[in-house]
Legacy VTK file of the C-alpha trace (Angstrom):
# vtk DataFile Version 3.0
C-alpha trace
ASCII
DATASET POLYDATA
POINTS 321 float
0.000 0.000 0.000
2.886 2.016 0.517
3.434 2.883 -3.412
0.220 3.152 -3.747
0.313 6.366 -1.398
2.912 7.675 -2.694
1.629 7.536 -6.424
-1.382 9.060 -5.200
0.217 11.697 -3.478
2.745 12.212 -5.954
0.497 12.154 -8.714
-0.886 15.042 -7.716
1.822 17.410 -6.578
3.523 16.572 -10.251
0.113 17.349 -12.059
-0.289 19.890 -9.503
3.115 21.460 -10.484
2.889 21.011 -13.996
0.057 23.004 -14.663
1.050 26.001 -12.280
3.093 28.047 -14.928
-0.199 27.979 -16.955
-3.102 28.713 -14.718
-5.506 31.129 -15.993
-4.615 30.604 -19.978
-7.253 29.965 -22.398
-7.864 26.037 -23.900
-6.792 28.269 -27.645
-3.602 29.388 -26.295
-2.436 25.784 -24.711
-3.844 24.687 -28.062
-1.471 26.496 -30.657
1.853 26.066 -27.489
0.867 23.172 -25.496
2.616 22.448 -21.945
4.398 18.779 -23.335
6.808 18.800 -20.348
7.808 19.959 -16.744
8.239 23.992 -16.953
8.785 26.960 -14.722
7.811 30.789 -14.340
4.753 31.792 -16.183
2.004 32.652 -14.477
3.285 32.946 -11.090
6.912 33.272 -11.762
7.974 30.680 -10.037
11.015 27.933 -10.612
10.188 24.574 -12.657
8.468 21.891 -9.864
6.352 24.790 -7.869
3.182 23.490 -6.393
0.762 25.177 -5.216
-2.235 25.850 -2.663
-3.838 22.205 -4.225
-0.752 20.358 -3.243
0.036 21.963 0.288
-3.773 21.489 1.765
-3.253 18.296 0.801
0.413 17.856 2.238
-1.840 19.460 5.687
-4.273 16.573 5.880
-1.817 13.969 5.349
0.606 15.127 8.004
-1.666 16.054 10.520
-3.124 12.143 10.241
0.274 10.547 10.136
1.186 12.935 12.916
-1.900 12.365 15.226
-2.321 8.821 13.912
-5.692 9.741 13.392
-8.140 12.292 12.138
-8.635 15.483 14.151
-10.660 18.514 12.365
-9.620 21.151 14.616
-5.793 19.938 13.694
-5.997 19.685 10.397
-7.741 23.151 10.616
-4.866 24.861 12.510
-2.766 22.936 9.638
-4.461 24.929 6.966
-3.722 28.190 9.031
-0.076 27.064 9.516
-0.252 27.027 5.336
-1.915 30.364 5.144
-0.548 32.165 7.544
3.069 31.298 7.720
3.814 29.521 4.766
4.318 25.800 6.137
3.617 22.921 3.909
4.926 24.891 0.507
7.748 24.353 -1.689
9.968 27.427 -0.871
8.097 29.092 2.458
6.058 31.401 0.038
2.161 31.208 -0.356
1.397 32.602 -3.810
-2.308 31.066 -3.940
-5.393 30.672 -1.981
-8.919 30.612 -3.007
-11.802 32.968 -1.733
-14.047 30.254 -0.080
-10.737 28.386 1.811
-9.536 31.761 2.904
-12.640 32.571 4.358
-13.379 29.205 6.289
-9.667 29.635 7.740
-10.580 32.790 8.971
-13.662 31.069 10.348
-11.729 28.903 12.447
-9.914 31.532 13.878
-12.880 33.282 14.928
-13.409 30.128 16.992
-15.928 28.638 14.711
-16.059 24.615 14.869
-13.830 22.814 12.533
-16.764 21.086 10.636
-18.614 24.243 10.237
-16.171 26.250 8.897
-17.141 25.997 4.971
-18.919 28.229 3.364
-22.567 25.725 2.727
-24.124 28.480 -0.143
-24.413 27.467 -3.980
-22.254 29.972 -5.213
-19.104 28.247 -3.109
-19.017 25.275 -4.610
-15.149 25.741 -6.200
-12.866 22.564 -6.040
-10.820 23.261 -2.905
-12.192 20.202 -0.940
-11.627 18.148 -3.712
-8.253 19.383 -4.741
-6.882 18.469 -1.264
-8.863 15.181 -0.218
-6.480 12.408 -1.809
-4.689 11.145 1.245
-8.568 10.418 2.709
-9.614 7.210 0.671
-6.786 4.941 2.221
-7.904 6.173 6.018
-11.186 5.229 4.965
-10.174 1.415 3.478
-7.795 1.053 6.853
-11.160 1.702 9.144
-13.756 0.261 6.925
-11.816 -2.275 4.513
-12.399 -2.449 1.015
-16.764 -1.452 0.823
-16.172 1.596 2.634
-18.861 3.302 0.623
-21.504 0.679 1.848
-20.923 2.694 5.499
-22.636 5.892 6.294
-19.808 6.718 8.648
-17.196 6.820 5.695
-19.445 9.763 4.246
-19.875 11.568 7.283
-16.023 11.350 7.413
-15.798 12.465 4.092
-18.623 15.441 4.194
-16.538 16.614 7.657
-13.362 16.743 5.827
-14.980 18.886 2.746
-16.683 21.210 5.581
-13.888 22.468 6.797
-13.374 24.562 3.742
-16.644 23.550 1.494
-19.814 22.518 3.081
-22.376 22.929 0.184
-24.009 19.578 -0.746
-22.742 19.842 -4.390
-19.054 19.936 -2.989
-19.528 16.689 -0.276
-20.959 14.406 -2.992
-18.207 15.456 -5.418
-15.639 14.401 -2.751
-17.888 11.545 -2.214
-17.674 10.176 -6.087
-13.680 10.958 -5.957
-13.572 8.820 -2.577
-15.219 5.722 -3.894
-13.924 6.186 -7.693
-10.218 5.536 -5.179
-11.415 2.778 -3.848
-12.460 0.966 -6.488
-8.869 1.597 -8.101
-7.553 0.117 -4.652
-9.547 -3.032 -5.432
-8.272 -3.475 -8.539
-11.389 -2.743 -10.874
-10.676 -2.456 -14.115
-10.383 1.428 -15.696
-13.741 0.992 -17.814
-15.559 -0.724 -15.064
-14.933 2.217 -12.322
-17.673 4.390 -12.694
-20.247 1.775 -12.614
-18.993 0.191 -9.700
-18.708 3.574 -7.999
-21.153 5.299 -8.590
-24.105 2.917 -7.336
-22.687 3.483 -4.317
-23.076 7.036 -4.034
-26.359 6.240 -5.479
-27.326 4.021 -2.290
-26.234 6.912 0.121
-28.526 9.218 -1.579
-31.372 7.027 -1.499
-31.089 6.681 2.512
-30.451 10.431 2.369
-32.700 11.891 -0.351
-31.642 15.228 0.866
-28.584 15.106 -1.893
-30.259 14.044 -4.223
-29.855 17.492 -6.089
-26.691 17.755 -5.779
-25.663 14.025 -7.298
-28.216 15.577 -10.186
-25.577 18.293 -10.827
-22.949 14.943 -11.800
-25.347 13.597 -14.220
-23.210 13.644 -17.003
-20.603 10.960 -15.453
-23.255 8.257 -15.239
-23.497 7.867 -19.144
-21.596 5.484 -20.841
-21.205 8.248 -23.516
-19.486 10.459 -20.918
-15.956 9.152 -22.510
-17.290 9.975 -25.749
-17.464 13.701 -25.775
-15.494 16.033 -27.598
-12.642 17.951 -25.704
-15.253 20.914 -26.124
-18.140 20.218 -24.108
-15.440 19.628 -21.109
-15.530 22.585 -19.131
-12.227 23.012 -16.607
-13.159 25.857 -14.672
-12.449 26.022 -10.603
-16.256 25.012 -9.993
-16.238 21.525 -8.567
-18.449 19.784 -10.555
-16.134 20.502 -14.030
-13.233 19.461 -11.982
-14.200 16.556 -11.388
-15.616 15.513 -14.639
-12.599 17.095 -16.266
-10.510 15.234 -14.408
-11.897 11.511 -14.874
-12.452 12.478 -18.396
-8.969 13.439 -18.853
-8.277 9.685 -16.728
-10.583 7.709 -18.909
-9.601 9.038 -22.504
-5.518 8.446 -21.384
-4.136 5.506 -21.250
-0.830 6.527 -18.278
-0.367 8.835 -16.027
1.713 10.718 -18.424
-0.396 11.519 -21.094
-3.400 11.990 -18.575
-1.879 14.808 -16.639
-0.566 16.528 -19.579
-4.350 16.655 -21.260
-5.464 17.845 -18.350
-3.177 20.604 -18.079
-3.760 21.514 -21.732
-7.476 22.054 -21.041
-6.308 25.378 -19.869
-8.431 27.556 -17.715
-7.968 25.818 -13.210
-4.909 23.939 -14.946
-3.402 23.028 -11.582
-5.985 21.458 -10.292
-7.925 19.611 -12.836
-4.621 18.032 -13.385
-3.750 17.553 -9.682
-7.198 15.683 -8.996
-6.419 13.672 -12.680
-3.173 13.356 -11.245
-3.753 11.875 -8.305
-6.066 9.424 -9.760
-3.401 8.454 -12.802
-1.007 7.785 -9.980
-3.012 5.398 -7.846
-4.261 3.452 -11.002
-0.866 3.854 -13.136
2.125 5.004 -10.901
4.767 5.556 -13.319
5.012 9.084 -13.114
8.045 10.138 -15.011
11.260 9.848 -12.549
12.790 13.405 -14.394
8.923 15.010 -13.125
9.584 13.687 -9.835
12.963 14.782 -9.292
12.102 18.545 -10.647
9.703 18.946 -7.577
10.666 21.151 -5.384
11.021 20.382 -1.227
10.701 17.058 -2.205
12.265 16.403 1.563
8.547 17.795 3.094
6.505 15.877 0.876
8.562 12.394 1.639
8.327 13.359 5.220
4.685 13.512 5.099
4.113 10.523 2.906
6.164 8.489 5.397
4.395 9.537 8.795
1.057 9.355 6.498
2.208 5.393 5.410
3.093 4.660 8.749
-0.206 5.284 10.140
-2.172 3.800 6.995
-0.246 0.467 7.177
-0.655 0.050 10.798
-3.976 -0.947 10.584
-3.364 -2.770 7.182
-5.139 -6.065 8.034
LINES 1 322
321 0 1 2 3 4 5 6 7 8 9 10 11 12 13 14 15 16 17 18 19 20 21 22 23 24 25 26 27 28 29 30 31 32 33 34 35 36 37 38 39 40 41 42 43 44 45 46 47 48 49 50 51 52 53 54 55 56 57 58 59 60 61 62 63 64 65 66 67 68 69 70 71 72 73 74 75 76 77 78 79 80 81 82 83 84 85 86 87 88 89 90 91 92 93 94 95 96 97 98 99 100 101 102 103 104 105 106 107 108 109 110 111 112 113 114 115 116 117 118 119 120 121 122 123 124 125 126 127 128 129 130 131 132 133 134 135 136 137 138 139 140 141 142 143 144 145 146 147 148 149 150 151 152 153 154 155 156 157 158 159 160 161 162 163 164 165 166 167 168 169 170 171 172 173 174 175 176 177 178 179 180 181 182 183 184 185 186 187 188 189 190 191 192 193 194 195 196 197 198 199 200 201 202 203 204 205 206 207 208 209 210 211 212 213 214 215 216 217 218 219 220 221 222 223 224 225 226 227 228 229 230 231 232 233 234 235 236 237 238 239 240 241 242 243 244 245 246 247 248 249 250 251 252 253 254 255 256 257 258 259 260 261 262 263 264 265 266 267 268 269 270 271 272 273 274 275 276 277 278 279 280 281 282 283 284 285 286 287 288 289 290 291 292 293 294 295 296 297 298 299 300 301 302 303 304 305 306 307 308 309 310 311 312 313 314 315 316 317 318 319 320
């Protein structure tokens, strides 16, 4: 399980840094000079293997489970202030990056605000930041519930806490809730064309218990056609609004064939490049690994991120059965 982590995790720092230098371009531009390898400045002016905000809340869950050896909200919260506020968890001690709706549940929390109702629960912020950050989550979830983890309520609780702290809206906890049990069906081993209809009848069950989502797995529609593969690179929207994310992302997945080309087609999208590819990313890496070794060894404070995965591992594996 150990390289499995550390695909996922990797996965989506690489993506994660590979589409920094281009966030904000337009799909035309990336079009005519597409990003075909690991690059630096750009938009942010930052050295080749820069990550960003997607990559360090990320880096904050995972080390404040491996730390703790469990999950504690309010930790993982001061975590996220650690980020903001002093620049812990990033690749040179500089934040350059932080969305509106994460910014404001951090301030939340330091208002004294409980963890889990931190997030911002209104339609209008439903951006990806739970998503972007919620990879480490799917292996605590197979380590306390084994392998049908989506069959128990208590997994989505977990999961709907850990998108409140930031995202509380309905539409953002059943995104992270599809991303969750896509992950675990890669962990069993289902096959890449089989993964969305094993997955998603389990969300399905959830939502028939609680009918109160039922809206908001409406909004994901799209993903439950078998034609979903099918559509042209036009009708995929990869804006910051979770629910284009995330089909952007498994679309990029399920049209690739390694991690390689995956990430790279999701950075060429254009528009939230960093994290459309950092959720593909992460999702390449746990079904593919073999994320180029030259990638890898471009990232920068690489030492924090090993550090992280190991305490992270440690943890996972210790209740490996």
């Amino acid at each position: 399980m150990k390289d499995k982590i550390r695909n996922t995790i990797y996965g989506a720092i690489v993506a994660d840094a590979l589409g920094v230098p281009v966030e904000f371009k337009d799909r035309a531009l990336l079009r005519k000079k597409p990003v075909t390898d690991m690059i630096g400045y750009g938009t942010y002016n930052l050295p080749k293997g820069s990550w960003s905000d997607d990559s360090s809340m990320t880096l904050c869950l995972a080390e404040s489970i491996g730390r703790l050896k469990g999950i504690d909200y309010d930790d993982i919260m001061k975590n996220f202030y650690g980020w903001y506020k002093h620049s812990k968890f990033t690749p040179d001690h500089h934040v350059f990056d932080i969305g509106r709706t994460c910014h404001t549940a951090i301030m939340h929390s330091r208002q004294g605000c409980e963890a889990v109702d931190c997030g911002l629960r209104d339609e209008q912020s439903n951006g990806n930041g739970s998503l972007m950050r919620i990879s480490p989550l799917p292996f605590c979830l197979i380590q306390q519930f084994g392998s049908e983890s989506m069959s128990n309520e208590e997994a989505f609780e977990i999961i709907h806490n850990i998108s409140s702290l930031t995202h509380g809206h309905k539409i953002s906890l059943v995104g992270c809730d599809i991303y969750c049990s896509v992950m675990i069906e890669i962990f069993k081993g289902t096959e890449k064309d089989e993964l969305l209809q094993n997955a998603l009848p389990k969300i399905g069950e959830y939502v028939r218990h609680n009918p109160h989502y039922a809206s908001a797995l409406s909004k994901y529609e799209r993903i439950t056609h078998k034609s979903f593969t099918e559509l042209s690179e036009d009708k995929i929207k990869s804006s910051g609004y979770v629910v284009d994310t995330l089909e952007a992302a498994l679309w990029c997945f399920l049209t690739t064939n390694n991690y390689h080309d995956c990430v790279l087609k999701a950075v060429n999208l254009g528009s939230d490049t960093d994290t459309v590819a950092c959720v593909a990313g992460s999702i390449a890496g746990l079904y593919y690994g073999e994320i180029p070794a030259d990638w890898i060894e471009a990232i920068r404070n690489k030492k924090l991120v090993n550090k992280v995965i190991e305490k992270f591992s440690c943890v996972v594996l210790g209740g490996e059965k």
